[in-house]
N, C-alpha and C positions, 0 to 999 in steps of 0.2 A: 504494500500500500504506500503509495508516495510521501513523503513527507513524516513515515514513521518506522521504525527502526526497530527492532530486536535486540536486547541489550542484558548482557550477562551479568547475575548482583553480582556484585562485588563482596568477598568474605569480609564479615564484621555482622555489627546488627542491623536487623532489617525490623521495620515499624509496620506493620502490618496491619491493614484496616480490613475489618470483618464485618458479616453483616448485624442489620440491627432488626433483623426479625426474618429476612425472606434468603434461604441459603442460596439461591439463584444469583444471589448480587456477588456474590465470590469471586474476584477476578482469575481467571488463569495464572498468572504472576504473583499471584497470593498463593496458590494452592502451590506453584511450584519451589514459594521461600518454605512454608509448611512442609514440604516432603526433603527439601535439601537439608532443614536446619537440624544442629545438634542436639536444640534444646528449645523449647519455648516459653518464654517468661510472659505470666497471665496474670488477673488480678483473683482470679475464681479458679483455681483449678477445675474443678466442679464441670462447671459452665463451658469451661475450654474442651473440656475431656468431652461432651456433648460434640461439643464442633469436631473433634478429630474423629470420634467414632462414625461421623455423620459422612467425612471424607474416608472414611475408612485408612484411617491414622495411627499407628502408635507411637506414642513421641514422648521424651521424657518433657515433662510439668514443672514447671520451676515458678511456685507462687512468689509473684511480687507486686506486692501491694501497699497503701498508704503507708502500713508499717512497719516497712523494710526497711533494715539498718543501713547507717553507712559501710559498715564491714561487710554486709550482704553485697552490695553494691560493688564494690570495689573489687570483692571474690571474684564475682560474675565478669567485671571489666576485666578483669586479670584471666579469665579465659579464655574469652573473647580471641586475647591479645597473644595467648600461647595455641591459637589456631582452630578451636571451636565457632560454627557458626550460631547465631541466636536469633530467633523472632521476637520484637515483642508484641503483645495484642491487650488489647482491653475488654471487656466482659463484651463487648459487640461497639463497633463503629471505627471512626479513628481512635487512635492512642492519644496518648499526650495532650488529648482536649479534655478538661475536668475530672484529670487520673494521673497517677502516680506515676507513670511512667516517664514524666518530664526529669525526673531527676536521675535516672539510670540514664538516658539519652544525654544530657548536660553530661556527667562525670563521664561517661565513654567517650563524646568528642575531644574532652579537656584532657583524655588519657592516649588521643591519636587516633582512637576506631572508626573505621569507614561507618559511617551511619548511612542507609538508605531509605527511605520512604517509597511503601508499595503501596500507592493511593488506591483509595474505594470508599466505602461504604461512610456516611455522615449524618446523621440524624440532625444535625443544626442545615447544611447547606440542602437536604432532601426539604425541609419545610419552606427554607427562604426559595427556592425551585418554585414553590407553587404557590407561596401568598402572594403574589402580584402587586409587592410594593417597588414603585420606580425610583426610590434612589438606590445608591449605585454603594455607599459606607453602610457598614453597620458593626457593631459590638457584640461580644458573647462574653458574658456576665458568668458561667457557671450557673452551679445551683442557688435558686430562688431561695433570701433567707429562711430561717425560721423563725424568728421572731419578729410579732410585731414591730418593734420600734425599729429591726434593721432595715422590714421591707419599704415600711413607708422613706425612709432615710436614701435608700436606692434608686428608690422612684421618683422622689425629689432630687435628685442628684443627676439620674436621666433625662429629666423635663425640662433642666438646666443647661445640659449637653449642647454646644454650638458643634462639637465636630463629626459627631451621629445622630442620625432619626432613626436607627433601628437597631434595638436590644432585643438581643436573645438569650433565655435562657431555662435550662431543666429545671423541673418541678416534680415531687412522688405524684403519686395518681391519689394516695391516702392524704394529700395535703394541696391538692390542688384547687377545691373548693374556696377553704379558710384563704388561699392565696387571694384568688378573685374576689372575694370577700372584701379583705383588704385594698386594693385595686378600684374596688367598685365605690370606695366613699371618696376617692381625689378627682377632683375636678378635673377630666380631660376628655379630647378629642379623638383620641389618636383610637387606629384604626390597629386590630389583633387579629392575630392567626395563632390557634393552639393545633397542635396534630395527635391523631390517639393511634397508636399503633400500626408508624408507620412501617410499609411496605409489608404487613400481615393483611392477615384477611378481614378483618372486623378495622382497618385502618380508615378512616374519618379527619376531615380538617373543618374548623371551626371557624369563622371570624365573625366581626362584628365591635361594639363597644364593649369597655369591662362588663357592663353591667349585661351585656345582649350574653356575652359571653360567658355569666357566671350561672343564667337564667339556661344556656342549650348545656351544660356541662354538669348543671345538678340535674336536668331532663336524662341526658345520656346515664349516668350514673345509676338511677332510677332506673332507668328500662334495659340498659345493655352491661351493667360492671359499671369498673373504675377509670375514669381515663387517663390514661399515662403514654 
């Protein structure tokens, strides 16, 4: 195909983006750092070990998550570097967006390790894909506080925002109500999209004002689960 290339990883770590609900979104170049790597570092073993059985995988499991050490860290780089290849992935999506795995990637570049990124699967750029807001910047915030006085603090802080109009960020599906709750008594305009499970089957996008938004999302909850 013109203009696009075939291109061998290079040994070190590879950042691996997996999907966020639908195994179909798997790239080829995922499956094949997955089948080359020595070792895959995940936040869930659990969760990981689903996906490899799912590829028909056996792979050593190497949990690394919020509460990995620096000495964990630095073991793992130190193999890296004596010739081991590594994946790493996050419970589903890209890595290093709202997960632990920024700090394994930080220490291995600063230690000389080829890092590579095997793009895919995004649950922040799958939503902004389909809300059909025309500016062109926008923000990801991570996870939605939990406490009241953080949320409203954020929200005021965004409303303020001269170099973004578009904030993004995770919410539980167990706390996404009390969210819009929250949301629903500030005085605003601004136009929302929430998404419920995307790229699944029962997958729904929402928008509207907080308040239209808080009224379809306690409906949904009522008749179909949780949204998240």
């Amino acid at each position: 195909m013109p203009g696009f290339l075939k291109q061998e990883i290079e040994d070190g770590l590879w950042v691996v983006a997996t999907p966020i609900g639908n195994l179909s979104d798997l790239s080829e170049r995922a499956k094949i750092a997955m089948e080359e790597a020595d070792v895959i570092l995940c936040e869930d073993t659990r969760r990981t070990a689903k996906l490899m059985s799912s590829l028909g995988l056996k792979k050593h499991l190497e949990r690394l998550d919020a509460h990995a050490s620096k000495e964990k860290i630095k073991a793992l780089t130190e193999e890296i570097l004596r010739g081991k290849n590594m994946v790493l992935v996050s419970d589903a999506g890209t890595p290093a967006l709202s997960d632990p795995g920024s700090y394994m990637i930080s220490y291995a570049r600063l230690c000389g390790v080829c890092v590579t990124p095997i793009p895919g699967p995004s649950a922040i750029t799958a939503l902004l894909s389909v809300a059909g807001f025309t500016e062109t910047s926008f923000t990801f915030c991570g996870f939605f506080p939990r406490k009241e006085k953080d949320r409203k603090a954020i929200l005021a802080e965004a409303s303020s925002c001269k170099v973004s109009e578009i904030f993004v960020w995770f919410e539980s599906p167990e706390r996404i109500v009390e969210a819009f709750e929250v949301i629903a008594e500030i005085p605003m305009t601004a136009e929302m999209v929430v998404g419920k499970e995307l790229t699944k089957i029962y997958e729904k996008i929402f928008s509207g004002s907080a308040r239209e938004l808080l009224e379809q999302v306690k409906t949904e909850i009522e008749t179909q689960g949780a949204v998240g």
